[in-house]
PAMAR-477319 format. One line per field, with one value per atom (N, C-alpha, C): chain; x, y, z. Coordinates in Angstrom, 2 decimals, m for minus. Atoms other than C-alpha are relative to their C-alpha. Layout:
// PAMAR-477319
unit c(A|...)
u c(X|...)
v c(Y|...)
w c(Z|...)
This chain:
// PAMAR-477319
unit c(A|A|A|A|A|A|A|A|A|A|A|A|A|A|A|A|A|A|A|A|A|A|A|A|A|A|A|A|A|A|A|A|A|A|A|A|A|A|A|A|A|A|A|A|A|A|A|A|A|A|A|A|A|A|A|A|A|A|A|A|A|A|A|A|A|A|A|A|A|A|A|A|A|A|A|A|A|A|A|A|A|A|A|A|A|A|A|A|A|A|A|A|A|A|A|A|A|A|A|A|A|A|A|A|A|A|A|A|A|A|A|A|A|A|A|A|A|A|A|A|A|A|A|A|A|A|A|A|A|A|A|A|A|A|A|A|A|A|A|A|A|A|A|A|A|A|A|A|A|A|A|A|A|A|A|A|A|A|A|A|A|A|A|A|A|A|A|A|A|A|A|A|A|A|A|A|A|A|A|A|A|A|A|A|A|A|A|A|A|A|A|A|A|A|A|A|A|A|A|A|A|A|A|A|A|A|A|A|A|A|A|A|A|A|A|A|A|A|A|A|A|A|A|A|A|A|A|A|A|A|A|A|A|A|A|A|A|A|A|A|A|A|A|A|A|A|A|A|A|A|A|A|A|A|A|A|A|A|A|A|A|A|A|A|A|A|A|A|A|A|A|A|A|A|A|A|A|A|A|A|A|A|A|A|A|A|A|A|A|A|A|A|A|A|A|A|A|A|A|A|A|A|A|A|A|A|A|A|A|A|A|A|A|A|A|A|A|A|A|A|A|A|A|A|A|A|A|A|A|A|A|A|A|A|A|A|A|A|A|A|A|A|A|A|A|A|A|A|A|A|A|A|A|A|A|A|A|A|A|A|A|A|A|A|A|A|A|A|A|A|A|A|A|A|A|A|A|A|A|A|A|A|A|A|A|A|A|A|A|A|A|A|A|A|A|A|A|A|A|A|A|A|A|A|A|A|A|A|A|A|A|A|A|A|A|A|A|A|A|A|A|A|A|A|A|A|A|A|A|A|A|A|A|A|A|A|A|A|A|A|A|A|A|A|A|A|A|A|A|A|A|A|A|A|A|A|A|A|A|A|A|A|A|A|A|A|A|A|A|A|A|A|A|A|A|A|A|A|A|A|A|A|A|A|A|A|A|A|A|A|A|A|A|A|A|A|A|A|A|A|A|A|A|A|A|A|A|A|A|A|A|A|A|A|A|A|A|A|A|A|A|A|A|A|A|A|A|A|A|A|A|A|A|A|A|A|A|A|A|A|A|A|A|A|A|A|A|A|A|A|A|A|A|A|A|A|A|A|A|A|A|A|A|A|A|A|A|A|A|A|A|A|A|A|A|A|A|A|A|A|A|A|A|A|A|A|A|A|A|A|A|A|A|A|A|A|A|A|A|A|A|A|A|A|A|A|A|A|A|A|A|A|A|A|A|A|A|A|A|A|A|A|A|A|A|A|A|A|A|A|A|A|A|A|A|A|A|A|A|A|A|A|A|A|A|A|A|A|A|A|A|A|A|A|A|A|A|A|A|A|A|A|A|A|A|A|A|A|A|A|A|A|A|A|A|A|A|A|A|A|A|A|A|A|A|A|A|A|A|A|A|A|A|A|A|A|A|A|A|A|A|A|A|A|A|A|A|A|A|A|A|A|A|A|A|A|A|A|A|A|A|A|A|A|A|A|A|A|A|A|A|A|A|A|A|A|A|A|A|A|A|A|A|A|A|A|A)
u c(1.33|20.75|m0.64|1.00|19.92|m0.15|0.48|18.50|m0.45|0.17|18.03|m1.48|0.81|15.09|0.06|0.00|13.89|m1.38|1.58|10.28|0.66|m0.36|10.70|m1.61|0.81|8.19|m1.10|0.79|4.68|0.76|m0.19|5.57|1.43|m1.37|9.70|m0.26|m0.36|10.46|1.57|m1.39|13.71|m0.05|m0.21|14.08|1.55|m1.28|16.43|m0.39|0.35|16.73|1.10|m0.80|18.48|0.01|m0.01|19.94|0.46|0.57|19.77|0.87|m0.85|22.68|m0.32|0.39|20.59|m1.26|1.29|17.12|m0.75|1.37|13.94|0.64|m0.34|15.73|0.50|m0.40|17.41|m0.80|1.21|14.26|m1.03|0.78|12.70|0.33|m1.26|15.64|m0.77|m0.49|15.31|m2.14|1.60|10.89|m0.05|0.35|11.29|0.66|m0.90|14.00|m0.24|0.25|12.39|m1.40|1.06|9.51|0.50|m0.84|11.93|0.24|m0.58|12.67|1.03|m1.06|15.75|0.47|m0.35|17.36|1.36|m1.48|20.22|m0.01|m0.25|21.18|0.63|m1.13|22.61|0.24|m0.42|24.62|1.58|m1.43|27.66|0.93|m0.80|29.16|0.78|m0.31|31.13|m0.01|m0.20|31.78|m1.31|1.28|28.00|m1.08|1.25|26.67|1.05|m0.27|28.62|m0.55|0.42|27.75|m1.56|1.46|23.94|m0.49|0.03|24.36|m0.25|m0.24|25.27|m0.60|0.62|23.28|m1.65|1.56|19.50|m0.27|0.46|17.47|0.19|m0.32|18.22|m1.32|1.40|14.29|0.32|m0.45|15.91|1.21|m0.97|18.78|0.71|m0.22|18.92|m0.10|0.28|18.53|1.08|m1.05|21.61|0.20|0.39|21.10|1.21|m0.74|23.21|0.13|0.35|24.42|1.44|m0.93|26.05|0.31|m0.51|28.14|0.10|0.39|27.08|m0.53|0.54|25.83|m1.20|1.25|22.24|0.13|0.14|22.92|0.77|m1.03|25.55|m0.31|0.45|24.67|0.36|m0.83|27.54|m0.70|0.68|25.91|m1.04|1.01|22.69|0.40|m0.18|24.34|0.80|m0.49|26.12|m1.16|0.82|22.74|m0.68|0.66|21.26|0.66|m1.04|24.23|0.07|0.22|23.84|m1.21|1.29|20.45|m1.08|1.58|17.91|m1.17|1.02|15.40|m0.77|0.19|14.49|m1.59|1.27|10.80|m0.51|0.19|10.67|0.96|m1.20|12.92|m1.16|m0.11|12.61|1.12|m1.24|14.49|m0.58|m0.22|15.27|1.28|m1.35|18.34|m0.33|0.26|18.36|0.81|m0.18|19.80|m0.69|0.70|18.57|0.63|m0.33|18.67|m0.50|0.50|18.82|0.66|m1.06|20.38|m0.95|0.93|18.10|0.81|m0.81|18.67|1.36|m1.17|20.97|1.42|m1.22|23.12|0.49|m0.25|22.99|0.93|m0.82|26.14|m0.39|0.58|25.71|0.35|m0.10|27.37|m0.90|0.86|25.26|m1.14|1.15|22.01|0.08|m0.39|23.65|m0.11|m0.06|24.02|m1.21|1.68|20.24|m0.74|0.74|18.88|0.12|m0.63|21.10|m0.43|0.53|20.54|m1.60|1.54|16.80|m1.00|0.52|15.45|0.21|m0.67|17.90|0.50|m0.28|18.65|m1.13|1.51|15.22|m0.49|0.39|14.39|0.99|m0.85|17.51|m0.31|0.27|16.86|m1.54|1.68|12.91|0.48|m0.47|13.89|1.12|m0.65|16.35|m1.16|0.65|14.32|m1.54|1.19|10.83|0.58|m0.23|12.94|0.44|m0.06|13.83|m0.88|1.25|10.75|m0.71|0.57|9.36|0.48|m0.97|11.91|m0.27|1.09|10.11|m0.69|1.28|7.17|m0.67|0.09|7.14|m0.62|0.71|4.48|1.24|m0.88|6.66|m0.54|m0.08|6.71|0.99|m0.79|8.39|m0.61|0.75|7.85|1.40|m1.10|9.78|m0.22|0.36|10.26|0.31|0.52|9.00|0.22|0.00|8.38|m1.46|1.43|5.32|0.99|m0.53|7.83|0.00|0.25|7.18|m1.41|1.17|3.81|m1.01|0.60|2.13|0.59|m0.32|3.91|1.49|m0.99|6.51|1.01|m0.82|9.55|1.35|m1.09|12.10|1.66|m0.88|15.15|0.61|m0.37|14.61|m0.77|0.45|13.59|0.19|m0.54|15.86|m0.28|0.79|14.79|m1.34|1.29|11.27|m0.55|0.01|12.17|0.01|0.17|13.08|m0.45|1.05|10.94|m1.74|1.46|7.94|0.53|m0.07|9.72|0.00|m0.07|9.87|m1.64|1.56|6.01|m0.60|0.43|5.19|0.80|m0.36|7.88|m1.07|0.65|6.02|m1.53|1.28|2.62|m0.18|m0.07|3.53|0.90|m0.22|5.41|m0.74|1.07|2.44|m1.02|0.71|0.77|0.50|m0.51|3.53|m0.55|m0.09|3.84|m1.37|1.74|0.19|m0.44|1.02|m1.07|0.97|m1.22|2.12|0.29|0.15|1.36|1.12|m1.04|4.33|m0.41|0.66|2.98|0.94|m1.27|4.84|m1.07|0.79|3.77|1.20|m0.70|5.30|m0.49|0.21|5.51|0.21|m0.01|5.32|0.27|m0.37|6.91|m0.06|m0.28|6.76|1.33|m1.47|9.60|m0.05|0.09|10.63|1.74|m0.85|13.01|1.44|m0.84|16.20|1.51|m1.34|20.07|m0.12|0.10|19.44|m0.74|0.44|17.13|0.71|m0.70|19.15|0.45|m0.26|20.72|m0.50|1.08|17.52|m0.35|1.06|16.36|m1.36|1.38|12.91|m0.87|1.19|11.01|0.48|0.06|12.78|m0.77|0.60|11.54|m1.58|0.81|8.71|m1.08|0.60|7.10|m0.12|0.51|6.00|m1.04|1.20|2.96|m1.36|0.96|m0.73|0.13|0.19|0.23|1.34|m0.76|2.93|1.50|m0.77|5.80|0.50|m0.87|8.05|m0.73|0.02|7.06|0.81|m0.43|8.38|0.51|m0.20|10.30|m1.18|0.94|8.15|m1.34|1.45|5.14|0.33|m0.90|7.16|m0.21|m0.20|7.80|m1.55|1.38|4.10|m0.78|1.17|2.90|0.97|m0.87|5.84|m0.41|0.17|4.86|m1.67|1.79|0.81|0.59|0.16|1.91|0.64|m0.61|4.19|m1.24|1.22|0.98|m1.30|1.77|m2.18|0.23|m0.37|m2.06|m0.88|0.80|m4.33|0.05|m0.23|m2.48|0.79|m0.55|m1.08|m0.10|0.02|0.13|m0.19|0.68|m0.87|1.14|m0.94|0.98|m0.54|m0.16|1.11|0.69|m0.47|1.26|0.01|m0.19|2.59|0.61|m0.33|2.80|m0.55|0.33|0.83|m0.84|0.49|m1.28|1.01|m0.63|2.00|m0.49|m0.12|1.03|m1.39|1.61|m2.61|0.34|m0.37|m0.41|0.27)
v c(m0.58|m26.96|0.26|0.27|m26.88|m1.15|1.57|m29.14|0.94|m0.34|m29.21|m0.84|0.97|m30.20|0.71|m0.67|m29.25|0.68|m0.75|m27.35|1.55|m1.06|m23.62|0.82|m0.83|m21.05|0.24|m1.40|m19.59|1.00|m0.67|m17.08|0.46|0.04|m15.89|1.37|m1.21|m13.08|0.42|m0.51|m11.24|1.08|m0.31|m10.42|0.66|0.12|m8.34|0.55|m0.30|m8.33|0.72|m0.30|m5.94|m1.03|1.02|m7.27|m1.47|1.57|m10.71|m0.91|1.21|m12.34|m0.21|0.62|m12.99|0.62|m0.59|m12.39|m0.18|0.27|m11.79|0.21|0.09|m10.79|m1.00|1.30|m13.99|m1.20|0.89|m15.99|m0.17|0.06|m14.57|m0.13|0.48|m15.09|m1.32|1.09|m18.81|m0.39|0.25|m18.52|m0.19|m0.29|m17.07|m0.77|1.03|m19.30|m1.14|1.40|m22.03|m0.30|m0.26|m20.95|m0.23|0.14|m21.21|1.69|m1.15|m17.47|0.28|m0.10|m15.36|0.95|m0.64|m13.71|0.41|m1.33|m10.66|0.06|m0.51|m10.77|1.22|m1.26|m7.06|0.02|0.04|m6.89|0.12|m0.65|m5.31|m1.64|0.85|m8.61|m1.23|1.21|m10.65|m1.25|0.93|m13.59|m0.21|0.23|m13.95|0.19|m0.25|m12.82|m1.13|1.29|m15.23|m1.43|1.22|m18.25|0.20|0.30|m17.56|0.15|0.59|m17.32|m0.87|1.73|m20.63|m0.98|0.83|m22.00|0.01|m0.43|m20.52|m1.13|0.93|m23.09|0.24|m0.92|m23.63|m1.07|1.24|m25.60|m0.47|0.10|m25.60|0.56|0.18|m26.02|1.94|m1.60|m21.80|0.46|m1.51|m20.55|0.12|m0.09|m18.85|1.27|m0.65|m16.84|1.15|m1.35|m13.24|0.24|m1.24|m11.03|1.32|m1.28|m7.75|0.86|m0.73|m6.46|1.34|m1.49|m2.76|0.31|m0.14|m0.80|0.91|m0.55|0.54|1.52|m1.89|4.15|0.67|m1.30|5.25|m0.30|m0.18|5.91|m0.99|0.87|4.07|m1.52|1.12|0.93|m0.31|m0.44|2.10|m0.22|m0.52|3.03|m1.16|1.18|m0.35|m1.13|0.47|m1.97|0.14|m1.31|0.28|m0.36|0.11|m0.69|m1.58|1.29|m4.41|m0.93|0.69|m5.25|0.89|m0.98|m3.50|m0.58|0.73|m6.16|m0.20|0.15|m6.20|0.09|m0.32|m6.74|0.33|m0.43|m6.72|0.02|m0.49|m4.83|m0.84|m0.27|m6.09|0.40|m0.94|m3.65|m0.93|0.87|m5.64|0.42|m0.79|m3.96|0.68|m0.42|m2.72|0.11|m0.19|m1.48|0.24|m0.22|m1.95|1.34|m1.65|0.91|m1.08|0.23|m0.74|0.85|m0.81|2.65|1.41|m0.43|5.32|1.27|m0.68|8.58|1.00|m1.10|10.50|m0.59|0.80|7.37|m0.25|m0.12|7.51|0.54|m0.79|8.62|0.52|m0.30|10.82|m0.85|0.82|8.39|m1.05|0.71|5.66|0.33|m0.70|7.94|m0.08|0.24|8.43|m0.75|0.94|4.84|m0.57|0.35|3.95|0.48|m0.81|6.69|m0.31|0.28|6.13|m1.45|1.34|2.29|0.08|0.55|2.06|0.87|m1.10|5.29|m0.08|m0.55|6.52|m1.19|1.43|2.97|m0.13|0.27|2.16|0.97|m0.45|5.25|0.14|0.32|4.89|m1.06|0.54|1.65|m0.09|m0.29|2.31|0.80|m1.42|5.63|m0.97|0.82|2.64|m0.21|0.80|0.43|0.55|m0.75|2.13|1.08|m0.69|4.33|m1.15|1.37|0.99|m0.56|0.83|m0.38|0.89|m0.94|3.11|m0.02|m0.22|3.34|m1.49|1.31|m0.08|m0.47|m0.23|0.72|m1.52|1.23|m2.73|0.26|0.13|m3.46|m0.40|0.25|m4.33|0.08|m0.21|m4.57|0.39|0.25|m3.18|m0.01|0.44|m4.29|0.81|m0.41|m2.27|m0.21|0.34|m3.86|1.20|m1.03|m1.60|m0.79|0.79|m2.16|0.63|m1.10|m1.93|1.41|m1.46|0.64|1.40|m0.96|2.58|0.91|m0.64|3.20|m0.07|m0.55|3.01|m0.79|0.96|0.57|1.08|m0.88|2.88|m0.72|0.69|1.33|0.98|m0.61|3.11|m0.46|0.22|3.46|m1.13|0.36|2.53|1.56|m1.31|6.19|0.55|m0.31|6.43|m0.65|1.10|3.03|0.27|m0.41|4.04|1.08|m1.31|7.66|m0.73|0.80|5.51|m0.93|0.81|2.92|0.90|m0.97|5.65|0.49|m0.23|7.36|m1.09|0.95|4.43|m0.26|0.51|3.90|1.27|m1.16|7.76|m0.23|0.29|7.12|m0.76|0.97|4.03|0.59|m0.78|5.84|0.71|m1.31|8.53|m0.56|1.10|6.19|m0.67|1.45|4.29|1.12|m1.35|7.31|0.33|m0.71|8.70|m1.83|1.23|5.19|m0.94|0.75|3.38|m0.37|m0.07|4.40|m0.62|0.88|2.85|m1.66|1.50|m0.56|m0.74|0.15|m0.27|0.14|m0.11|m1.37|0.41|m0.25|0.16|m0.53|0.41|m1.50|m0.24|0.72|m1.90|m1.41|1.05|m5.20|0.28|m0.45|m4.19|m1.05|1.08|m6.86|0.42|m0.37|m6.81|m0.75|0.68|m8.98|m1.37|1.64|m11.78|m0.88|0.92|m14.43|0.63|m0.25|m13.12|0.34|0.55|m13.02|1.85|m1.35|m8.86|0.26|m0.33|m9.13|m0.93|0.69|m11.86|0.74|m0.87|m9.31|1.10|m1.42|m6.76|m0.92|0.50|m7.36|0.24|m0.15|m7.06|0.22|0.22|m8.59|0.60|m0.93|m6.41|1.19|m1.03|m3.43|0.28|0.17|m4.35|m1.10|1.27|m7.87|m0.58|0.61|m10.04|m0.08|m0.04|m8.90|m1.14|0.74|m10.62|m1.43|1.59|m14.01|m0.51|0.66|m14.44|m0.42|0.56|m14.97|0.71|m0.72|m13.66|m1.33|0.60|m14.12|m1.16|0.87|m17.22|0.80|m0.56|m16.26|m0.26|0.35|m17.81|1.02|m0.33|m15.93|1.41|m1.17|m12.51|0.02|0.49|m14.24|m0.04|m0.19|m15.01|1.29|m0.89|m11.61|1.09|m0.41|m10.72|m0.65|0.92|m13.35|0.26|m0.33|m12.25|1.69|m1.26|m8.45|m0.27|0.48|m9.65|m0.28|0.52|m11.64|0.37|m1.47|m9.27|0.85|m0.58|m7.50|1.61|m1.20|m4.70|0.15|m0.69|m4.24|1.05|m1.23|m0.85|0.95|m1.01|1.80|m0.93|0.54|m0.64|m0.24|0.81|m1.99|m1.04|1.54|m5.34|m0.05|m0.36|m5.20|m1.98|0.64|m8.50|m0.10|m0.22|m8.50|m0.67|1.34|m11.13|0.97|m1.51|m7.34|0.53|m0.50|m6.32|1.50|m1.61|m2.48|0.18|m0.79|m2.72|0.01|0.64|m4.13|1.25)
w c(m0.10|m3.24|m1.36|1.00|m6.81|m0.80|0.43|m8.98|m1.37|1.33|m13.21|m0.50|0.87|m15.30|m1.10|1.64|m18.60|0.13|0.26|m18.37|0.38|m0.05|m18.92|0.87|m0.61|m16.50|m1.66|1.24|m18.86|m0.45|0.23|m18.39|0.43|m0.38|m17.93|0.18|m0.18|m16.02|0.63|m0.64|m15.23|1.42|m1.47|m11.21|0.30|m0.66|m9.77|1.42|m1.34|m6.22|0.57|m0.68|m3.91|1.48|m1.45|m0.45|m0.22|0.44|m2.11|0.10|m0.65|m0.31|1.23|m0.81|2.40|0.68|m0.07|4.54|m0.51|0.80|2.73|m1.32|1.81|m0.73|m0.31|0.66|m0.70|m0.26|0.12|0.33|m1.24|1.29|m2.33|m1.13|0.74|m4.66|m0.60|m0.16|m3.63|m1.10|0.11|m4.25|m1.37|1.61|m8.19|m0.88|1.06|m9.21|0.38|m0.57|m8.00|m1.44|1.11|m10.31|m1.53|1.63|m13.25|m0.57|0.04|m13.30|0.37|m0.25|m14.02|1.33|m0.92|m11.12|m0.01|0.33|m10.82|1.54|m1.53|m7.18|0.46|0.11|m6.30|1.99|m0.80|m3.13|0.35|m0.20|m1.26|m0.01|m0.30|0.44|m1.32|1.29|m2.83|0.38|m0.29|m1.24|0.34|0.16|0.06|m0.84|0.81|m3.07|m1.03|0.34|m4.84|0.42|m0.58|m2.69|m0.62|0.95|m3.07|m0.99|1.56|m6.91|m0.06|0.23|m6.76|0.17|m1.23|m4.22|m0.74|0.51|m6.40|m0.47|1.24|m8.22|m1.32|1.22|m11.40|m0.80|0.85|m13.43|m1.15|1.61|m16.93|m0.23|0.83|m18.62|m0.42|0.50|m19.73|1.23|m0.67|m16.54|0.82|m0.55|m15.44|0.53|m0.24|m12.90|0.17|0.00|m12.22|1.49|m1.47|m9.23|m0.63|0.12|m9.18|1.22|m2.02|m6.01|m0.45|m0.37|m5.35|1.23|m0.86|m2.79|m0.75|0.37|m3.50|0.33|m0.31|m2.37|m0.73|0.82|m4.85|m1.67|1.57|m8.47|m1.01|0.96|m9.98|m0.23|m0.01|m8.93|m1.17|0.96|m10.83|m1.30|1.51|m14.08|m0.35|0.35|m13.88|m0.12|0.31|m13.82|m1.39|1.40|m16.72|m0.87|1.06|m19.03|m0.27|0.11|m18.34|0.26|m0.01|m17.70|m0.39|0.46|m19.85|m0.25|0.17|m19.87|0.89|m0.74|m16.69|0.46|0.08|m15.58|1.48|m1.20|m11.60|0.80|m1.43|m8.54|1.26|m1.36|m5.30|0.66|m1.18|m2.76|1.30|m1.63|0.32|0.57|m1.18|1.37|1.00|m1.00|4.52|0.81|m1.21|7.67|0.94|m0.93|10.94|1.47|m0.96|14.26|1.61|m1.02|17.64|1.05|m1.39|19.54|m0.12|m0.31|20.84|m0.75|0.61|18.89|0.32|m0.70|21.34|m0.39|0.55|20.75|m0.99|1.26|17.16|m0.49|0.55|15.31|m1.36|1.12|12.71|m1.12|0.97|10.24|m0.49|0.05|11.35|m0.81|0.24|10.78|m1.69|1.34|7.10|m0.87|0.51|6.50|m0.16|m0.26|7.57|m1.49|1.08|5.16|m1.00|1.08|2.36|m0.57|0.46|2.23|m0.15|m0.13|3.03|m0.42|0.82|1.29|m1.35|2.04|m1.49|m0.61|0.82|m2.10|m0.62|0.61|m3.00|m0.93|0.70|m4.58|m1.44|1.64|m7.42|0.21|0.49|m7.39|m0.81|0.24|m8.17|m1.76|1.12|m10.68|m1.26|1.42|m12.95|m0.51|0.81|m13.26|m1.05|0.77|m13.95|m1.26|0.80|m16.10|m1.11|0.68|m18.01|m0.71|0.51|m18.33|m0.79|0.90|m19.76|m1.13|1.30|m22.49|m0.65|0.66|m23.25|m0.46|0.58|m23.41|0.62|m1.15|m20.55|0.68|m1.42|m17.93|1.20|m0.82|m14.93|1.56|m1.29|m10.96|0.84|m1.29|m7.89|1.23|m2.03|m4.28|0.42|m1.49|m1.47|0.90|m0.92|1.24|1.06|m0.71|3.91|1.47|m1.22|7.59|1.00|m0.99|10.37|0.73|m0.31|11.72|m0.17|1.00|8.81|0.02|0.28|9.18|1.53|m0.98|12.90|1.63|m1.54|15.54|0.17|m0.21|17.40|1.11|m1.51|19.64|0.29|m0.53|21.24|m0.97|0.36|19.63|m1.78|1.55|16.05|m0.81|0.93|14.88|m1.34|1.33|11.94|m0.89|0.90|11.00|m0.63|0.66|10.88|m0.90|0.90|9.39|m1.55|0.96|6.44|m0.70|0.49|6.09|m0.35|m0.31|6.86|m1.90|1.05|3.61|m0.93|1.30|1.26|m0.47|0.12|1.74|m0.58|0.78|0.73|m1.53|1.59|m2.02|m1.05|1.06|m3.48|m0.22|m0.03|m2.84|m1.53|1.30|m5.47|m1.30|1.49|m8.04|m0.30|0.37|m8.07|m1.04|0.52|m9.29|m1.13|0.65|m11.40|m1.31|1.22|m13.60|m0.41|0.05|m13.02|m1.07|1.26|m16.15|m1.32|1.08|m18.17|0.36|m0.62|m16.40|0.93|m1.19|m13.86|1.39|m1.28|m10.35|0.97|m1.36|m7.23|1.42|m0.92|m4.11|1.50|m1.29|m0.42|0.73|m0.79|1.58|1.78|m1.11|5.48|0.80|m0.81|7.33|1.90|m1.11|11.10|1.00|m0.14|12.92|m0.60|0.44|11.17|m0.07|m0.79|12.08|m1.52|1.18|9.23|0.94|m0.46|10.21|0.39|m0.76|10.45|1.36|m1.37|13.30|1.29|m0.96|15.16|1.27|m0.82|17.19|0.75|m0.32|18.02|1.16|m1.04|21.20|0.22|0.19|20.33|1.11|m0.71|22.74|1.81|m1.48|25.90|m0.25|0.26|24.01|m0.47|0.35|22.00|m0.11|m0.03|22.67|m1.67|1.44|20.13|m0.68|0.40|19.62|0.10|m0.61|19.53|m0.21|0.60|17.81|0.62|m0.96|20.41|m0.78|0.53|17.86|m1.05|1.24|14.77|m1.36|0.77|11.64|m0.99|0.70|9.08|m1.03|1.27|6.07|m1.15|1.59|3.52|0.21|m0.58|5.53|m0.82|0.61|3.95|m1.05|1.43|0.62|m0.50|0.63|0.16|m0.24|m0.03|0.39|m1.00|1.04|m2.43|m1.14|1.78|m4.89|m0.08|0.29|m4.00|m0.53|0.70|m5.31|m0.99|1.09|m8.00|m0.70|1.55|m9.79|0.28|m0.27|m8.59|m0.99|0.74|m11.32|0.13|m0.06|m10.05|1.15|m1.60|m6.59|m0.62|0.35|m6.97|0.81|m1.50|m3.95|0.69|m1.43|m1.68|1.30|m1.11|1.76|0.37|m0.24|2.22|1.46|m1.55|5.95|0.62|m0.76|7.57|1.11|m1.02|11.35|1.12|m1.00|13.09|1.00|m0.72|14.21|0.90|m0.81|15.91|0.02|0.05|14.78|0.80|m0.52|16.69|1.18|m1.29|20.20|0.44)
């Protein structure tokens, strides 16, 4: 799956993606290094974050891309980023856990694991990097991927899911605020269902249909509305709501 030439990107930027052994962080992995950009894949599974190392485009001769197995919710991870990548110019958070058990059924561990990944993951990952790019004195981007869950479509039995996605979107709200004026954009991407190896198993459409366009979104359909906040250079706070209007159904 990759392929060498010699032309280097305008402009070179250094990507690190959470999640990014598979789903939308890997799609988008596959989008930036296709562009001739570097990419830091961070992810628990070694063996799948190995493989899609391997597997990225590579446009030129220098570009050799990275991953680092962590889990986004515990510090150590963080401070192992911080110590080896201080150059860094854009996070995407795409880690995630999904909630298909109504809350009575919820174990509290579960509940734990939801939060931890899809919140406090995002917000240390957010709090490195922007703290990175300050000590820089670097413009920079992060996208968090978010969800319509987060913000007005409601389905039974993803509550914790949406508790956390709902928080990542106030998070980025108010980092967009805090950093703005130091040329660090914070922005969410609001995906609604889209075809990825995490939703395989949601039974969606007993609970929630597929909304007005009759169908789940495309990966790339995701990816495009990551690489349109990445180079907008005057999107900032915003949500990038893709859902085919599932949240008006």
């Amino acid at each position: 799956m990759s392929s060498t030439a010699t032309a280097t990107p305008a402009k070179y930027l250094r990507f690190l993606i959470t999640g990014g052994s598979r789903g939308i962080g890997l799609a988008c992995a596959h989008r930036f290094a296709s562009q001739g950009h570097h990419i830091i894949l961070l992810a628990r599974n070694n063996a799948a974050l190995s493989t899609a190392t391997s597997e990225l485009p590579r446009t030129h001769s220098e570009q050799n891309h990275e991953c680092i197995i962590g889990d986004v919710s515990q510090q150590e991870t963080w401070e192992k980023v911080k110590a080896e990548h201080k150059k860094l110019d854009v996070l995407i958070s795409a880690a995630g856990i999904s909630q298909t058990s109504l809350l009575s059924r919820t174990k509290p561990d579960a509940i734990n694991s939801i939060i931890s990944t899809n919140l406090t993951g995002t917000i240390l990952g957010s709090r490195t990097v922007s703290s990175l790019l300050l000590h820089r004195r670097s413009p920079g981007v992060i996208v968090n991927i978010s969800s319509v869950l987060g913000l007005s479509k409601c389905i039974p039995g993803t509550s914790v899911y949406a508790a956390s996605k709902a928080g990542v979107i106030g998070f980025s709200r108010a980092l967009a605020v805090e950093v703005g004026s130091r040329g660090i954009r914070v922005n969410t991407v609001c995906p609604g269902y889209v075809k990825t190896q995490m939703t395989e198993d949601v039974r969606i459409r007993e609970i929630g249909g597929d909304g007005p366009m009759g169908r789940w979104a495309e990966m790339d359909e995701v990816v495009n509305a990551v690489e349109f906040v990445v180079n907008n250079g005057y999107v900032n706070g915003a949500e990038v709501v893709v859902d085919g209007g599932l949240r008006l159904s």
